[in-house]
C-alpha positions as a Python dict, from the first residue, in 0.01 Angstrom:
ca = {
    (1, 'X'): (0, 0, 0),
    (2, 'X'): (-144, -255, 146),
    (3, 'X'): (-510, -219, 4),
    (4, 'X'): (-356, -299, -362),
    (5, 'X'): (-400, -615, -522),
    (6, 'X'): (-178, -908, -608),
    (7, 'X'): (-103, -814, -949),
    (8, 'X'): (-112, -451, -902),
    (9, 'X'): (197, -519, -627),
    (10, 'X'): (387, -759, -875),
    (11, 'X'): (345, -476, -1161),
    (12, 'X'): (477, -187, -941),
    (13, 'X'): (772, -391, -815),
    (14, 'X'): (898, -470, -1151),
    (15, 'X'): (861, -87, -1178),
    (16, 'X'): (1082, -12, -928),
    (17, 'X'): (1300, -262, -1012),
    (18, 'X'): (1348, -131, -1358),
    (19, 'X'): (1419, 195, -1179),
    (20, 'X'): (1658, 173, -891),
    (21, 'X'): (1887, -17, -1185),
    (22, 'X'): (1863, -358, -964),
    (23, 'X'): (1977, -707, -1079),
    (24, 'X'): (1586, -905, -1110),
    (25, 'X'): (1714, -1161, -918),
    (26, 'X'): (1445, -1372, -688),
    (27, 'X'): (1591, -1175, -321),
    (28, 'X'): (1545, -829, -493),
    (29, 'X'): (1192, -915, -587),
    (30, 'X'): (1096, -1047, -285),
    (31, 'X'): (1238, -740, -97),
    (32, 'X'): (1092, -496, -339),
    (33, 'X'): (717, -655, -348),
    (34, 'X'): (764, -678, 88),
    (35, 'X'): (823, -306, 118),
    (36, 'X'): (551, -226, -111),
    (37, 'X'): (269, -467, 35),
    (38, 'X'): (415, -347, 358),
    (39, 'X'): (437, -695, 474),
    (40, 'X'): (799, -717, 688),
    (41, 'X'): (1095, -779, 545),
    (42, 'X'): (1239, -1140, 683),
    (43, 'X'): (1578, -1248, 610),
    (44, 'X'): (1654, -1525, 404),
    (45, 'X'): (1753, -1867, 612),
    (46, 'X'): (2143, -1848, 574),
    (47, 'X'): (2149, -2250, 522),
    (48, 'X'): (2503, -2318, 426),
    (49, 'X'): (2643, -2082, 647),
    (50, 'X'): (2487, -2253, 947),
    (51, 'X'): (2618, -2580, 842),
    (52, 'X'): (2926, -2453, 807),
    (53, 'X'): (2919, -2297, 1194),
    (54, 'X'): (2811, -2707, 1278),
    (55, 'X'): (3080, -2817, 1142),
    (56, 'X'): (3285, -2631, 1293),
    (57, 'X'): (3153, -2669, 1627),
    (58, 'X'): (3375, -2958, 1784),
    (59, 'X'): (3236, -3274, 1904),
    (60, 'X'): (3412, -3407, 2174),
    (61, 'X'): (3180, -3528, 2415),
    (62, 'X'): (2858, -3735, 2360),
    (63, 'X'): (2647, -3416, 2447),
    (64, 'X'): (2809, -3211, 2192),
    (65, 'X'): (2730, -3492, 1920),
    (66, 'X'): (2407, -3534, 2004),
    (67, 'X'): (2343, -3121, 1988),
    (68, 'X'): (2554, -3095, 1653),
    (69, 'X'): (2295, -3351, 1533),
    (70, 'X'): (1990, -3172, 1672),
    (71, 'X'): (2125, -2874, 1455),
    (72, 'X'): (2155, -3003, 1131),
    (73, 'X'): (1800, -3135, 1151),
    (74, 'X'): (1699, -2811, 1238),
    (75, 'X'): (1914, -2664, 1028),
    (76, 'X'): (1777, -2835, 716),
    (77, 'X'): (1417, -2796, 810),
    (78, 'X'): (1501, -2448, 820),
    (79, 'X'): (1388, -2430, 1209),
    (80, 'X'): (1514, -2087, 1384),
    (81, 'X'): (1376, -2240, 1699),
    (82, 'X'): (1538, -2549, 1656),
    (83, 'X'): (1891, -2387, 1606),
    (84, 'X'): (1842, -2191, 1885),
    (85, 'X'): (1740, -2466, 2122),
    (86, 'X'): (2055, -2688, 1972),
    (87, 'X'): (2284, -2391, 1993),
    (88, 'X'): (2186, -2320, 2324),
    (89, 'X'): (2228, -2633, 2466),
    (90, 'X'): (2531, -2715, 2318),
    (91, 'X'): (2717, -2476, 2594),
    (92, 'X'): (2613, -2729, 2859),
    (93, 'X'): (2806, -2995, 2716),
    (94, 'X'): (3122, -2794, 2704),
    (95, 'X'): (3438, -2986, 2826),
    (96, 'X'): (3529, -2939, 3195),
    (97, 'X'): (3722, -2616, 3229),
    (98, 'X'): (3552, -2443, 2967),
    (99, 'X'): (3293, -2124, 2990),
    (100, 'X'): (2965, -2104, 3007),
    (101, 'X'): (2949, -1713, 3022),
    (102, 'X'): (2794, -1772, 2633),
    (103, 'X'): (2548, -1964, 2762),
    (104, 'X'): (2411, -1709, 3024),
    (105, 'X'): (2435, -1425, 2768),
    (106, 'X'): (2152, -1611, 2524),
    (107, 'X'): (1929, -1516, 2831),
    (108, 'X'): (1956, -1169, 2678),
    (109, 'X'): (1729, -1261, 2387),
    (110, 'X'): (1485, -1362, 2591),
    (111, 'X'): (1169, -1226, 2438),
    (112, 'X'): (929, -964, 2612),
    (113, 'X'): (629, -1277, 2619),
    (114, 'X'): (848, -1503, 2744),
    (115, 'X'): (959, -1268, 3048),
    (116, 'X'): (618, -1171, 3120),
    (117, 'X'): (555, -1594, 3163),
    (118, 'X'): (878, -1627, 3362),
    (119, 'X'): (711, -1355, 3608),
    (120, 'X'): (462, -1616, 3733),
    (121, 'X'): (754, -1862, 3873),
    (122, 'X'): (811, -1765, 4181),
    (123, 'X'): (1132, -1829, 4386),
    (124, 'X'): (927, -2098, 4557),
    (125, 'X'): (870, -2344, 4274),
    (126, 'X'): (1296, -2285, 4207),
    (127, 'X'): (1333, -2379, 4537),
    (128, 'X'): (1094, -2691, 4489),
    (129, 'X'): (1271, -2760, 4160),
    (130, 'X'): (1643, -2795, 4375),
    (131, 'X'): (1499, -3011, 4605),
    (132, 'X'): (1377, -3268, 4298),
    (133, 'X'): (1751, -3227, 4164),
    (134, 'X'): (1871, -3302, 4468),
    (135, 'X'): (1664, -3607, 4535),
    (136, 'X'): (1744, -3744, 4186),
    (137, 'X'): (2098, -3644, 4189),
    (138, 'X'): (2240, -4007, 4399),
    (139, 'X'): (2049, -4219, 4088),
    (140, 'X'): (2273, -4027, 3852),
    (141, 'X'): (2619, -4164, 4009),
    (142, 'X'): (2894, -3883, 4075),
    (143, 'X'): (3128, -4035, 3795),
    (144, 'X'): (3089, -3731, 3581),
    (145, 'X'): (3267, -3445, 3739),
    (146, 'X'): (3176, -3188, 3510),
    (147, 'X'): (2796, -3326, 3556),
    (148, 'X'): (2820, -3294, 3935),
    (149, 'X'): (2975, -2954, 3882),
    (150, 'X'): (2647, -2823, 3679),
    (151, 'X'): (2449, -2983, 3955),
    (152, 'X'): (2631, -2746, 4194),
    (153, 'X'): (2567, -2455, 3983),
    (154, 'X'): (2239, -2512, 3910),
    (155, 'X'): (2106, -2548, 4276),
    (156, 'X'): (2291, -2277, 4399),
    (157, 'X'): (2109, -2075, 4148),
    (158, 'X'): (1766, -2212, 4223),
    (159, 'X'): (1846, -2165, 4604),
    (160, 'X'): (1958, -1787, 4615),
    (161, 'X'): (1690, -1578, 4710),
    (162, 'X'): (1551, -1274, 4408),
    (163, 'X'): (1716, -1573, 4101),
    (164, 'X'): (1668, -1439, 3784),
    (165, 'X'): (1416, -1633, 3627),
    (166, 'X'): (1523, -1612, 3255),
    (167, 'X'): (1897, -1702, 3360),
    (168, 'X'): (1766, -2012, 3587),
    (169, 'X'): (1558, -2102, 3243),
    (170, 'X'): (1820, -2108, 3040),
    (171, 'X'): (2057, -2308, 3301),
    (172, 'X'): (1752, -2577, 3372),
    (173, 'X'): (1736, -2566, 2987),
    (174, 'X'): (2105, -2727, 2981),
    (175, 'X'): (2093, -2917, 3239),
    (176, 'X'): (1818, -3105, 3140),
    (177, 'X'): (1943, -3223, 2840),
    (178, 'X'): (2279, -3312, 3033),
    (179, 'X'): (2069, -3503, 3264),
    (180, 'X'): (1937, -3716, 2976),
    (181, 'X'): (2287, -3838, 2927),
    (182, 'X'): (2362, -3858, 3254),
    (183, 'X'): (2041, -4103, 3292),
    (184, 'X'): (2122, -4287, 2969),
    (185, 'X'): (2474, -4384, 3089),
    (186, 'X'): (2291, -4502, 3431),
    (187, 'X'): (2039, -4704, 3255),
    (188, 'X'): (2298, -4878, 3002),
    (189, 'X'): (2567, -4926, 3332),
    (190, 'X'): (2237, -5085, 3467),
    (191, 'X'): (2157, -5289, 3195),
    (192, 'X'): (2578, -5456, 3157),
    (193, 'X'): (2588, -5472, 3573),
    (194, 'X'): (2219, -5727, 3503),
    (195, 'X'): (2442, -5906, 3176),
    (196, 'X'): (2750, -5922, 3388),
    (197, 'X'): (2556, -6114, 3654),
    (198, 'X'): (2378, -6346, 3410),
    (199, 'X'): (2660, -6426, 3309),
    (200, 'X'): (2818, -6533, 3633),
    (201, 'X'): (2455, -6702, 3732),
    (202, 'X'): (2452, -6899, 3404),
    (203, 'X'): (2831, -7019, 3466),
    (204, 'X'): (2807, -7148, 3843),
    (205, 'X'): (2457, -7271, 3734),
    (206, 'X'): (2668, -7524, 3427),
    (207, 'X'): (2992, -7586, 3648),
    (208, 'X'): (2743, -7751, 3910),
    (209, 'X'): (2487, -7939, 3665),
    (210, 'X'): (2527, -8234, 3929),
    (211, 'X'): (2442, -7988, 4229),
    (212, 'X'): (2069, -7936, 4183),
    (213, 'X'): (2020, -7765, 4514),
    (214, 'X'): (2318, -7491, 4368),
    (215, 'X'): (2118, -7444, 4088),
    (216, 'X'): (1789, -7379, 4257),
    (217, 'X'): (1966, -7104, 4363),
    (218, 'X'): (2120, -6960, 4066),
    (219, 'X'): (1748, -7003, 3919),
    (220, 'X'): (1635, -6783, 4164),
    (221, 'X'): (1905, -6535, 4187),
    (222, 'X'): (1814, -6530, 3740),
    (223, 'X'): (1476, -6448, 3823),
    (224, 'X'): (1561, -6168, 4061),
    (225, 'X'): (1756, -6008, 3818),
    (226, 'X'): (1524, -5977, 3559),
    (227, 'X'): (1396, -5647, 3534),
    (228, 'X'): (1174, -5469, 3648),
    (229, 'X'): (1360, -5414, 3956),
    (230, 'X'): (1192, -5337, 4295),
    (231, 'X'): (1343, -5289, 4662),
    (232, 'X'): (1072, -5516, 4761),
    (233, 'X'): (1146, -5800, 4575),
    (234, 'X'): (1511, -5814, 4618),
    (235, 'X'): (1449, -5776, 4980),
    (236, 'X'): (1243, -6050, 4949),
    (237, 'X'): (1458, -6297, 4771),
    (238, 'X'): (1748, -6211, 4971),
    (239, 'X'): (1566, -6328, 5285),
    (240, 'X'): (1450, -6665, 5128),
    (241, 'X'): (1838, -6732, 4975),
    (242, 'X'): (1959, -6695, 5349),
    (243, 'X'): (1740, -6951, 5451),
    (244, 'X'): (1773, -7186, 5189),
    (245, 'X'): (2193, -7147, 5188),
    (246, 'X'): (2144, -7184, 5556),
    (247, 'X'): (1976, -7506, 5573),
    (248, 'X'): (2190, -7607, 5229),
    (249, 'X'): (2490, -7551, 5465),
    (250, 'X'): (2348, -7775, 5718),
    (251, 'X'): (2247, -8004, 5476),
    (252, 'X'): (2597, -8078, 5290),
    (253, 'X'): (2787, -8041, 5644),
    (254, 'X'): (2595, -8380, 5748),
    (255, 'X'): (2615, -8518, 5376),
    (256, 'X'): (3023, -8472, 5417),
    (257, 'X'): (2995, -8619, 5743),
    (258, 'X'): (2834, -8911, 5625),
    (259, 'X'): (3083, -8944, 5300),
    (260, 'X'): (3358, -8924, 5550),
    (261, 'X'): (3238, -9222, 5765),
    (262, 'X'): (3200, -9450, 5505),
    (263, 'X'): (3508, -9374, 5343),
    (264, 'X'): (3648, -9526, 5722),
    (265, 'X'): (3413, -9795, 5707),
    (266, 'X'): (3595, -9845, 5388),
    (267, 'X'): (3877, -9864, 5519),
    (268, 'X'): (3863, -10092, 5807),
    (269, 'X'): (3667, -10299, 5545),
    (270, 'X'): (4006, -10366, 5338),
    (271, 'X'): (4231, -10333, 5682),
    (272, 'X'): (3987, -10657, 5791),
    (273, 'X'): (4011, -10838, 5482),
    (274, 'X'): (4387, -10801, 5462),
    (275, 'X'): (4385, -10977, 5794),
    (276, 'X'): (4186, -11234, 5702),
    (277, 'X'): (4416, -11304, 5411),
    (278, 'X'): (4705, -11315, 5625),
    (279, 'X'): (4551, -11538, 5871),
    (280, 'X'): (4423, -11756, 5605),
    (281, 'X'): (4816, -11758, 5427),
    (282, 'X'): (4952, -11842, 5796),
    (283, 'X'): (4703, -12154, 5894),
    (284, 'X'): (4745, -12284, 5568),
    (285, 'X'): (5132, -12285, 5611),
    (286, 'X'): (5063, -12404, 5986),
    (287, 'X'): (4829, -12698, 5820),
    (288, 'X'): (5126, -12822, 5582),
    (289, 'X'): (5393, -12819, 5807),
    (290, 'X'): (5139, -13022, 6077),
    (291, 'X'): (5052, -13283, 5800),
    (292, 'X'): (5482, -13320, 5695),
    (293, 'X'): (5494, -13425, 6091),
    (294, 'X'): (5203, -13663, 6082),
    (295, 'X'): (5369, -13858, 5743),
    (296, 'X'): (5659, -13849, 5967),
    (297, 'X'): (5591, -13950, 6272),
    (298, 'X'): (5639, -14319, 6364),
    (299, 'X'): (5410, -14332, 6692),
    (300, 'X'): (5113, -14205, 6803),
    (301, 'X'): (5246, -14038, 7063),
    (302, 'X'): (5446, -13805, 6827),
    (303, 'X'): (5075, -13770, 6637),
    (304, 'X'): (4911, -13607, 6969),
    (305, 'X'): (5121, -13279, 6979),
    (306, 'X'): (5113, -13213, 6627),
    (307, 'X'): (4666, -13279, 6656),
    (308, 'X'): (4672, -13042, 6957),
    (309, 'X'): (4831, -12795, 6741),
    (310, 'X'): (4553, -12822, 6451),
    (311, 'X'): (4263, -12809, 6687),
    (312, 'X'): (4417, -12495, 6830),
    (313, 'X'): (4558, -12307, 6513),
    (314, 'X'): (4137, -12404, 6367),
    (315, 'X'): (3991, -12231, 6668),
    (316, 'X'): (4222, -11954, 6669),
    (317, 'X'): (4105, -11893, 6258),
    (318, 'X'): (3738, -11988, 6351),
    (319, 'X'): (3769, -11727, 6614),
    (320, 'X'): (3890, -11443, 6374),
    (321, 'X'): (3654, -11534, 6107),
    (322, 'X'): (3374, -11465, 6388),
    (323, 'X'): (3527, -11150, 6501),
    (324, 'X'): (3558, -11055, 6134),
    (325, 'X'): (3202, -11166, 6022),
    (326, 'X'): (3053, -10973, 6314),
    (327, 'X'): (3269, -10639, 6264),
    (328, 'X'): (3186, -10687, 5868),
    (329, 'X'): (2820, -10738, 5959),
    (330, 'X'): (2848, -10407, 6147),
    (331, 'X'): (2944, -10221, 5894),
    (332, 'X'): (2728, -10283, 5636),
    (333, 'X'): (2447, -10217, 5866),
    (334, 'X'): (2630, -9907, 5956),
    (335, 'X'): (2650, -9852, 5547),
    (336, 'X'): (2276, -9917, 5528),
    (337, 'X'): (2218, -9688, 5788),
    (338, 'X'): (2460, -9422, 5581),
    (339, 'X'): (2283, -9497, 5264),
    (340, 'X'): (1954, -9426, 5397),
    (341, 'X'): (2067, -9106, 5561),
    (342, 'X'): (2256, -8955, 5234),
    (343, 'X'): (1947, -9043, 5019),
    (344, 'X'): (1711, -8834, 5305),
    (345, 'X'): (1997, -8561, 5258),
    (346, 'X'): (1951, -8518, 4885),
    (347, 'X'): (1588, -8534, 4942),
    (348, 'X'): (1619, -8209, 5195),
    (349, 'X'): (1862, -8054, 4956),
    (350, 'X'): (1584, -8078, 4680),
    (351, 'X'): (1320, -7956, 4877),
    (352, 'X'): (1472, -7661, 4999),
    (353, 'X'): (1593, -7598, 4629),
    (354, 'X'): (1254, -7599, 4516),
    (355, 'X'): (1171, -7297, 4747),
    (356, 'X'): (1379, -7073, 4519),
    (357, 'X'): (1100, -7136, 4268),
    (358, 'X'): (826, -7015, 4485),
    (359, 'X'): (732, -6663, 4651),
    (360, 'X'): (773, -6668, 4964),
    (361, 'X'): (500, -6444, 5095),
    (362, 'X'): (219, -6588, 4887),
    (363, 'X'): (381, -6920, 4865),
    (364, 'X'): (257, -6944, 4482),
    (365, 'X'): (555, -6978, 4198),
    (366, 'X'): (742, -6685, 4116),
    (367, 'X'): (846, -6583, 3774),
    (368, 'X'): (1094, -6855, 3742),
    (369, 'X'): (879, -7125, 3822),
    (370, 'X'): (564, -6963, 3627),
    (371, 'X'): (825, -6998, 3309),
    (372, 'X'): (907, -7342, 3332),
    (373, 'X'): (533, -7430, 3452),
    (374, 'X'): (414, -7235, 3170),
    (375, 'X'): (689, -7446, 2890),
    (376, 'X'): (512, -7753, 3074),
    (377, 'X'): (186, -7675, 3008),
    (378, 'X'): (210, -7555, 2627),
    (379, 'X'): (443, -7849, 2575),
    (380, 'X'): (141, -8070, 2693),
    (381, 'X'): (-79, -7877, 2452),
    (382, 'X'): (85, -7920, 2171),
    (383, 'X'): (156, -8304, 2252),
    (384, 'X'): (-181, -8352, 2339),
    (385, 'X'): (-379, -8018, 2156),
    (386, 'X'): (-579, -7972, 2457),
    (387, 'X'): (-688, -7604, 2561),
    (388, 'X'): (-556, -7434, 2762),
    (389, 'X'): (-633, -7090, 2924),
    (390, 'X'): (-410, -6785, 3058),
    (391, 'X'): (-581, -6567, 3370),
    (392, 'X'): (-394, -6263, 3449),
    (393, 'X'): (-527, -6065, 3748),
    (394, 'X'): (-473, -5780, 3934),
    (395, 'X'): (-563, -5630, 4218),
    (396, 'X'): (-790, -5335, 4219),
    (397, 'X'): (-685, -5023, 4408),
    (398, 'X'): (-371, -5222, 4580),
    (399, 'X'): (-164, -4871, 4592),
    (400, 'X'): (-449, -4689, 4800),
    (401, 'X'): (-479, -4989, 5043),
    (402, 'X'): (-109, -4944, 5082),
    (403, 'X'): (-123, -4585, 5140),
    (404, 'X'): (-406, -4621, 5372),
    (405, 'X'): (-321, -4932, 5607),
    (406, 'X'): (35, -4993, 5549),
    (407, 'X'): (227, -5224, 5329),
    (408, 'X'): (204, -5507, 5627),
    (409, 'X'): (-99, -5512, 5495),
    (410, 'X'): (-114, -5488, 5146),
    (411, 'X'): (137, -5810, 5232),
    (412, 'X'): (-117, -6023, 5401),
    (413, 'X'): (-401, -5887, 5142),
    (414, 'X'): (-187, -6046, 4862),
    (415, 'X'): (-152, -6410, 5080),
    (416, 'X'): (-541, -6392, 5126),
    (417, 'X'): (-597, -6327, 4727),
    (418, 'X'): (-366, -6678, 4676),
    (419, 'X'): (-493, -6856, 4955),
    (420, 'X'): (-856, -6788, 4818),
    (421, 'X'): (-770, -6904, 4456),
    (422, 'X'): (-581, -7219, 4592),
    (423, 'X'): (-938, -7293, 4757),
    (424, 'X'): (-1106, -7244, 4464),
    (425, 'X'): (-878, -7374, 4229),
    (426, 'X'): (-837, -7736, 4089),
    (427, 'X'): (-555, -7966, 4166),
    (428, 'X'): (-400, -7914, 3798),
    (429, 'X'): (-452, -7575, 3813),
    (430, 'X'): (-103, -7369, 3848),
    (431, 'X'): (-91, -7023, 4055),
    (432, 'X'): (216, -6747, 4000),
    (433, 'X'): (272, -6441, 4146),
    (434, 'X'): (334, -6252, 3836),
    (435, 'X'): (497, -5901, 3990),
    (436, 'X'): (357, -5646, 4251),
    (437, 'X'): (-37, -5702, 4292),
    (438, 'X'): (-34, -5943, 3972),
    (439, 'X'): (-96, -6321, 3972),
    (440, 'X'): (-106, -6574, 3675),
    (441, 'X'): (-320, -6908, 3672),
    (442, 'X'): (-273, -7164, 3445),
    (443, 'X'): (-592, -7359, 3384),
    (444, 'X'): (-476, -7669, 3177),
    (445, 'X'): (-783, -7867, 2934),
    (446, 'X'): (-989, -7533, 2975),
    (447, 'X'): (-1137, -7327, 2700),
    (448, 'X'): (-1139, -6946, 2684),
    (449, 'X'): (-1531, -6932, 2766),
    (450, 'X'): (-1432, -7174, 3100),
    (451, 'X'): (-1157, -6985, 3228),
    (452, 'X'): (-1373, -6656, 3228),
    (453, 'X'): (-1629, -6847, 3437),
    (454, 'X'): (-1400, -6992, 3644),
    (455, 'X'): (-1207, -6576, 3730),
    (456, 'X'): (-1574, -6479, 3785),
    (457, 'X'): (-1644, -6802, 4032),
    (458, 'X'): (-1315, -6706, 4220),
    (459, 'X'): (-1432, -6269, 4245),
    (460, 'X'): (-1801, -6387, 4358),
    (461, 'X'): (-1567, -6623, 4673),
    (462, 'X'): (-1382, -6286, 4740),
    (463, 'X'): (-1715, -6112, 4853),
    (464, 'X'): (-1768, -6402, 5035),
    (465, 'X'): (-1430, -6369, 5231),
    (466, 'X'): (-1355, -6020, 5392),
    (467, 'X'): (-1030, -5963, 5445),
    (468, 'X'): (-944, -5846, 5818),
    (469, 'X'): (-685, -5579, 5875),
    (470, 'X'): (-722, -5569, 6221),
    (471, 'X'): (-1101, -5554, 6310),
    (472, 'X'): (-1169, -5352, 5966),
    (473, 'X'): (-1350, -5577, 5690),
    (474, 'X'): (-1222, -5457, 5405),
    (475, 'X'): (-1304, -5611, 5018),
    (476, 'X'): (-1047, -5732, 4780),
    (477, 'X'): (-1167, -5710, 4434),
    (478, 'X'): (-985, -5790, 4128),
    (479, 'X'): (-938, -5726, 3769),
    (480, 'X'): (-841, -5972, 3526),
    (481, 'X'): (-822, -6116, 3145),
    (482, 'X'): (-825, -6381, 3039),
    (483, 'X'): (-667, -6591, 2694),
    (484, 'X'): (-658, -6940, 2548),
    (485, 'X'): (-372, -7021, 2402),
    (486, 'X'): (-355, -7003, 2032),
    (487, 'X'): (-208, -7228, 1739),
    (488, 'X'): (148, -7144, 1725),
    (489, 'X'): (149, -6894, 1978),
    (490, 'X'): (373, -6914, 2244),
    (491, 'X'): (304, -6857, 2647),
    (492, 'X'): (444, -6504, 2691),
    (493, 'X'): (248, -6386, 2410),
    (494, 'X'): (-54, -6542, 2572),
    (495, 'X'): (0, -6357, 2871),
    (496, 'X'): (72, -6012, 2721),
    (497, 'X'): (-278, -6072, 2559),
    (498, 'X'): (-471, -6141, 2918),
    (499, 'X'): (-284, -5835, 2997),
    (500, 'X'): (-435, -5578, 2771),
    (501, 'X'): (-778, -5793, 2845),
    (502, 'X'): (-698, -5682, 3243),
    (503, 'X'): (-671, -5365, 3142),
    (504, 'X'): (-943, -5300, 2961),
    (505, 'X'): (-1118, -5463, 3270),
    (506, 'X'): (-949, -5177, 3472),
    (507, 'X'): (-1044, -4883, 3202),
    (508, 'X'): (-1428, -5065, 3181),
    (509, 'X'): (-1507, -4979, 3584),
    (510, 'X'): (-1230, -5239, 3738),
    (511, 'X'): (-1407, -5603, 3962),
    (512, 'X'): (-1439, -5750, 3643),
    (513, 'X'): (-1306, -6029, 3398),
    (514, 'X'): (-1272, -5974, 3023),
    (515, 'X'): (-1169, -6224, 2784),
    (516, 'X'): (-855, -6153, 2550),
}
């Protein structure tokens, strides 16, 4: 049958139609022509009645939503495999209490080439697969019950010794696509814990506007919470907000201290002057009762008490004016003195604010203080339209030198990259640590063709100066790009352009600069 042509096929099938009596409808022709051509017979896609089984299917959870979805695509792409996936995975987003006995019977239709691949995993790699769960599983929270539940299921599974292969397929199968919401809802919790704390960072920061050393803080607590996240560098800025609160602590205990005393000096300033008032009101009154006793006295010796009297009462007032002059004249030394020591306060409280803006292992600016150096510098550009030129560099091979010597060590090779480009660099010149192994220099009033000569000036000092871990020499090279800022083109986008410059550097054999 087979051998006949085309047309030959079509003619005999309208032959048999015409014979067996059948309606000539499109399915009967395409059944008759298949069993004469021999070709096998495949059943229609029954479209509408697999949307109506997705409609019915409830969707209760996000899983189940997201797997009803997946089936109507497949559904109207007419995708068997796609159904089957959807429908498949839909069982692992049951509700808690429910079965998934349907779930494990699907493992029945395994196919005979998909068994004979399944044969190759040994109970090994399941093994190895439960530990991975099990090492991801405290990133994925234990809020979800049913989630944690699975988890149990599945690694028992994976654990027992002569696992059937196609049933732990089929259970990794659901799981994984639990595990993507289970990893979603970790990433968005993430994401609103980060807003939540913005939030609470940007508040403090604008009920203490007149607190600068507060806000150095929150600045740097901002910074920290910008993703991307690492251990390292929350470890990091922890260490430096301990010091800085400490010595803030210090700080505003003496600046307290120093409010308190004046507010005595104060004080005893008005307690003084009060006295001096009254002693004033009372020799005045003493003075014009002595001169009604001089107008009436007839003799001079009635004049002599009443004289006595005045010289006495006018040393006793020239006495207290002394004592009061001098104890005045105290105090506003003492104020000086105050004064002085507040001002040197604030000045303390500044500085150690400022250290939330720098890294405090390379001692260059960290993100926070790259931003607002970087608003400086195209502010000046525009004001002035001067060039200026963005380096980004990175460090070549900076995860093997940690794997090798330690990360002490990849530590003091990062201070020895920034205290070489401090050397080299020029007074206006800005240096960030940019994240990990990456720093950004801002090179102010310096063309694109400039700043590549001066990246290449600073690689050439590197050979010059070996880095010592220990005894061992060892050669830090570096890969960078490099950008000048554009018309209209803000910093950030700048940067992202050294970036892919930097990495072209990396793809193009790495110890080399490439301009952007």
């Amino acid at each position: 049958m087979s051998e006949k042509k085309p047309f030959e096929i079509a003619r005999e099938t309208l032959k048999q139609i015409t014979s067996r009596k059948l309606v000539p409808t499109p399915l009967n022709y395409q059944t008759i022509y298949n069993e004469i051509a021999g070709i096998p017979q495949i059943q229609p896609f029954p479209a509408d009645t697999l949307r109506e089984i997705a409609k019915a299917l409830p969707a209760k959870t996000p899983g189940q939503q997201k797997q009803r979805g997946l089936l109507e695509y497949a559904i109207d792409r007419m995708n068997w495999e796609g159904v089957k996936t959807a429908l498949v995975a839909y069982g692992g987003f049951a509700p808690s209490g429910s079965s998934d006995s349907a779930g494990l019977q699907v493992s029945s239709m395994s196919t005979d080439k998909g068994q004979g691949a399944s044969a190759a995993i040994t109970a090994d790699f399941l093994l190895q697969i439960g530990r991975m769960i099990e090492y991801a599983q405290p990133a994925m929270g234990s809020d979800d019950a049913r989630f944690e539940e699975q988890t149990r299921d599945l690694l028992r599974v994976l654990k027992q010794p002569g696992t059937d292969v196609a049933t732990a397929k089929l259970m990794l199968v659901n799981y994984s696509h639990r595990l993507s919401f289970a990893a979603e809802d970790q990433a968005e919790i993430k994401a609103s814990l980060l807003k939540l704390l913005h939030m609470v960072f940007e508040n403090i920061g604008e009920l203490s506007l007149e607190e600068q050393w507060l806000k150095g803080q929150m600045d740097a607590l901002m910074a920290a919470a910008q993703p991307p996240l690492s251990l390292r560098r929350l470890d990091d800025v922890e260490r430096r907000l301990k010091d800085v609160i400490f010595k803030q602590k210090d700080a505003k205990g003496r600046a307290m201290e120093a409010h308190d005393e004046m507010r005595q000096m104060l004080a005893t300033f008005i307690e003084r002057l009060s006295e001096i008032t009254q002693s004033t009101g009372s020799y005045q009154e003493r003075l014009v009762e002595n001169a009604r006793q001089i107008e009436q006295a007839k003799t001079i010796a009635e004049i002599a008490p009443v004289l006595k009297e005045v010289v006495g009462s006018t040393r006793s007032m020239a006495e207290q004016s002394r004592l009061a002059g001098e104890q005045l004249q105290a105090m506003q030394e003492r104020a000086i003195e105050t004064e002085q020591e507040l001002a040197k306060l604030h000045k303390e409280l500044d500085r150690v604010s400022t250290l939330a803006r720098h890294d405090p292992l390379t001692g260059a600016l960290n993100r926070k203080g790259m931003d607002e150096a970087l608003a400086k510098e195209v502010s000046n550009v525009h004001r002035k339209d001067v060039p200026l030129s963005v380096a980004l560099l990175d460090i070549d091979n900076f995860k093997k030198l940690n794997d090798s010597e330690g990360h002490a060590t990849g530590d003091d090779a990062l201070a020895h990259l920034a205290s070489v480009a401090r050397e080299c660099m020029r007074p206006q010149d800005t240096l960030a640590r940019y994240g990990g192994e990456e720093f950004v220099i801002l090179l102010p009033d310096t063309p694109l063709e400039q700043g590549v000569e001066a990246m290449t000036r600073l690689q050439r000092e590197l050979t010059k100066r070996f880095f010592l871990a220990g005894t061992q020499k060892i050669l830090i090279t570096f890969s960078a790009g490099v950008a000048q800022l554009a018309a209209n083109e803000s910093g950030a986008d700048a940067i992202k352009r050294a970036d892919q410059a930097m990495y072209l550097a990396k793809r193009a054999g790495k110890n080399r600069v490439l301009a952007a």
